[in-house]
N, C-alpha and C positions, 0 to 999 in steps of 0.2 A: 455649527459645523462639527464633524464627528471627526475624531482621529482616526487614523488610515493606521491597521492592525501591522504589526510588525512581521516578517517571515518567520522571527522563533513563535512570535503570538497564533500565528496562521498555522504551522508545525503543529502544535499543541492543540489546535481546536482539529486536525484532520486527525491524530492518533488519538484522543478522547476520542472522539466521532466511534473510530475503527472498534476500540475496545470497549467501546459501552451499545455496540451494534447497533449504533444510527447510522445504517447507510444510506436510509433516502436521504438526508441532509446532507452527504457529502461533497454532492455533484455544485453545494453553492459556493462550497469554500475556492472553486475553479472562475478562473476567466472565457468568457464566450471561447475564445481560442486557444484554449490551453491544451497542452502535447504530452501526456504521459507514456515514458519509454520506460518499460519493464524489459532489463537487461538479461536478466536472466530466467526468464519466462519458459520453463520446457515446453510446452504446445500452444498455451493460447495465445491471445495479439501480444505483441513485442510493445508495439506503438498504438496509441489511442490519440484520437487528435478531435478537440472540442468538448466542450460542456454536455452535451444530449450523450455524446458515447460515454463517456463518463459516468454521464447518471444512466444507463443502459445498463453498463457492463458493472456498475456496483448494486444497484437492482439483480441482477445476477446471480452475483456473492448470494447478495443478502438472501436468498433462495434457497440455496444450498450449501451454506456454510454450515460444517458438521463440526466445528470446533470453536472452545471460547480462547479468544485471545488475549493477556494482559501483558501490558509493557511494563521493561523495567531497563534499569542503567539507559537510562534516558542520557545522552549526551550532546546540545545542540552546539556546532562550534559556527561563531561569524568567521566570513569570509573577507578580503579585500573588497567585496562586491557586495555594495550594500544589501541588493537585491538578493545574495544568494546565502542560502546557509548549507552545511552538513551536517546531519543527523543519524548519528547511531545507537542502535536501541536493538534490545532482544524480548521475543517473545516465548513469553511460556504458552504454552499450546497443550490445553486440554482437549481431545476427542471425545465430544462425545456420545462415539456406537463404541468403539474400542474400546474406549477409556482410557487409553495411550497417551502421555503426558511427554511434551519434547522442548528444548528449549532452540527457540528460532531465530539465527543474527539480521540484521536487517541495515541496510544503510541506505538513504535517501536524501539527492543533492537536488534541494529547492530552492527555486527562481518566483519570487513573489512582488508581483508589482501591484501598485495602488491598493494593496491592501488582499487580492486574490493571486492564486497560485498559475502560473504561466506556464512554467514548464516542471517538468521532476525527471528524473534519470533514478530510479529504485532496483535496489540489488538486493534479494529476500531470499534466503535459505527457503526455496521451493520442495529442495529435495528432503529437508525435515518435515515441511507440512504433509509430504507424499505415505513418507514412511512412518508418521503418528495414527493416518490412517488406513495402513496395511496395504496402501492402493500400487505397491511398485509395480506388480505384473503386468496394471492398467497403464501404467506409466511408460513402461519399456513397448508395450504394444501401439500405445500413440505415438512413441517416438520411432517406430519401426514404419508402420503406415504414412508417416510424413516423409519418408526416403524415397 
């Protein structure tokens, strides 16, 4: 019988995953039903609900992602809830068409049960990754056409 991965264990295999650009394997560290809520998301889904969107919407990414990401001040704190942890962590954000280099805060409160990810509540400086690659104009013009 195999040991059931811890949520700092489970943290630590989704942000390796992220910065070593494995993201078809990301959608396994997820539960059939798991909810990821991107709070601060300026245009795309806010809310992702299930393992298939997941692995959709990181297939996605992994398509057009124009920048390498590496974490750092990695900080995982346990909560009263075994299940939950808080994680804050920054990224350095190379671009690379620009070549514009940004440093990105990032905070992620993960719910991990039997060993996979249930729920996350992620709050990601969107607006550094916008402006690393020059893209504001695009930005302000989706947020205009959503009104």
């Amino acid at each position: 019988m195999s040991e059931t991965r811890s949520p700092r264990e489970v943290f630590q295999s989704l942000l390796d995953g992220i910065t070593e650009g494995r993201f078809a394997e990301l959608a396994r560290l997820y539960a059939e039903d798991a909810v990821v809520e991107t709070v601060f998301e300026p245009v795309g889904p806010r809310r992702l609900e299930g393992r298939a969107a997941l692995q959709e919407r990181f297939a996605q990414v992994a398509a057009v992602l124009p920048f390498r990401l590496t974490s750092k001040n990695v900080v995982i704190r346990e909560t009263d809830d075994p299940e939950v942890i808080v994680a804050e962590w920054d990224y350095h954000v190379h671009h690379r068409e620009s070549g514009r280099t940004v440093e990105a805060a990032n905070i992620q409160v993960m719910r991990v049960r039997d060993g996979l990810i249930v729920h996350t509540r992620d709050f990601h400086d969107h607006l550094a990754l916008v402006l690393v690659g020059g893209n504001l104009s695009q930005l302000v013009a989706a947020l205009d056409a959503k009104q």
